[in-house]
C-alpha positions in Angstrom: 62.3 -4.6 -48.9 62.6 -3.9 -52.4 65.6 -1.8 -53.2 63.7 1.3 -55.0 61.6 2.4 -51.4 62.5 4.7 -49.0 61.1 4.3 -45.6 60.6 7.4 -43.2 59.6 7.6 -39.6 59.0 11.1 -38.2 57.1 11.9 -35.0 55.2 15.0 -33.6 53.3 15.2 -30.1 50.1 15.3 -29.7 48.3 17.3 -26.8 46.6 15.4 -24.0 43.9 13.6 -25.7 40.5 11.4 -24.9 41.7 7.9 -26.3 37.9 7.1 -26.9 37.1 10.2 -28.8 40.5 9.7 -30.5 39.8 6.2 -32.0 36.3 7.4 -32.9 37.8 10.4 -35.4 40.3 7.7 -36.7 37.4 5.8 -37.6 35.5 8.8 -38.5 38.1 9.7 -40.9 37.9 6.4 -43.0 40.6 4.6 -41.5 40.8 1.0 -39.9 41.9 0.9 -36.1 43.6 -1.3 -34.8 44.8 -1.4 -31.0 47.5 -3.3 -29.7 49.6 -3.0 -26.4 48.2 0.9 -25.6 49.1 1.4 -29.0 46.3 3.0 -31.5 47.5 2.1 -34.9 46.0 3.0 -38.4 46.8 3.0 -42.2 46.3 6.3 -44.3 46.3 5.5 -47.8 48.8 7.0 -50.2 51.0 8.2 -46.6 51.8 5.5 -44.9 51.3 3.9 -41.1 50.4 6.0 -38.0 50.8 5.2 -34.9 50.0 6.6 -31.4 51.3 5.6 -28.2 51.0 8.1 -25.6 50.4 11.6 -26.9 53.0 10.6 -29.5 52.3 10.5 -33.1 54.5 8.4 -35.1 54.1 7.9 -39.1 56.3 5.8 -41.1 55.9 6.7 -44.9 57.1 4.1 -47.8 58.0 6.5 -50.8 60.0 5.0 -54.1 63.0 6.4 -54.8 61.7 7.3 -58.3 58.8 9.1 -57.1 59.0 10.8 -53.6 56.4 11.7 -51.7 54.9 15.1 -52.8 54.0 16.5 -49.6 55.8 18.6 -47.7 54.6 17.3 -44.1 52.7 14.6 -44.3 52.6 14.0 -40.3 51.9 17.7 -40.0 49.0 17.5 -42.5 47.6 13.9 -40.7 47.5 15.7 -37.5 45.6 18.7 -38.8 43.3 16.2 -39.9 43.3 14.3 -36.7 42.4 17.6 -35.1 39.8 18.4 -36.7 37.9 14.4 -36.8 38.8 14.9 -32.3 37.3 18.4 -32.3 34.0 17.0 -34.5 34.3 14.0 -32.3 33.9 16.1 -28.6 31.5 18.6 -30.0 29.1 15.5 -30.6 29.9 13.8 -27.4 29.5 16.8 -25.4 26.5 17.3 -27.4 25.0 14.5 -26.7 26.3 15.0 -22.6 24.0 17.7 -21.9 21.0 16.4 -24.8 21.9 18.2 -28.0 21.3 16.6 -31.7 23.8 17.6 -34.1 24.0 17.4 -37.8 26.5 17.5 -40.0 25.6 20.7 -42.4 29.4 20.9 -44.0 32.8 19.1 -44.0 33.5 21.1 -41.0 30.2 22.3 -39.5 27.5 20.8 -37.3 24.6 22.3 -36.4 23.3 21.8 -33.0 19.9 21.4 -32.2 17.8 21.5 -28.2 15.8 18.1 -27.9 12.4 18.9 -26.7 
């Protein structure tokens, strides 16, 4: 590793989730799954590697020691964003469940529609 990087693992919990749903927001959000002994891992550009094992959420940033990482928390930020790709994720599966169509009418809106 070249001398002028900083590596940083930090982890949060993550609530009970669908592992299904889960790996379809990862992919929702843009990033590249990639499973591997119950582990879901993913790149996020510019942050670093996530992984999840469990309900855990791990995220190992590389930041140069001449220009640190500008966020405050990035793992705190990546699972807001995680949220929000699961809850998009459920509200289409469940949509789908019971016969609903949605569409996407905003970053964080669908509209739901009855088939006839």
């Amino acid at each position: 590793m070249p001398c002028d990087q900083n590596i940083s693992m930090t982890q949060t919990n993550l609530d009970a989730l669908n592992r299904d749903l889960l790996k379809a927001a990862i992919e929702a959000s843009g990033w590249t799954v990639q499973e591997s002994s119950g582990r879901i891992n993913f790149y996020v550009p510019g942050v670093g590697v996530a992984t999840i094992d469990g309900d855990t959420l791990q995220l190992t940033e590389r930041t140069s020691y001449y220009r640190p990482s500008t966020a405050v928390a990035p793992i705190e930020e990546l699972k807001r964003k995680l949220k929000v790709a699961y809850s998009k994720e459920a509200v289409k599966s469940a949509a789908k469940q019971f016969g609903w169509q949605t569409t996407a009418v905003g970053d964080n809106k669908l509209k739901l529609k009855r088939r006839a």
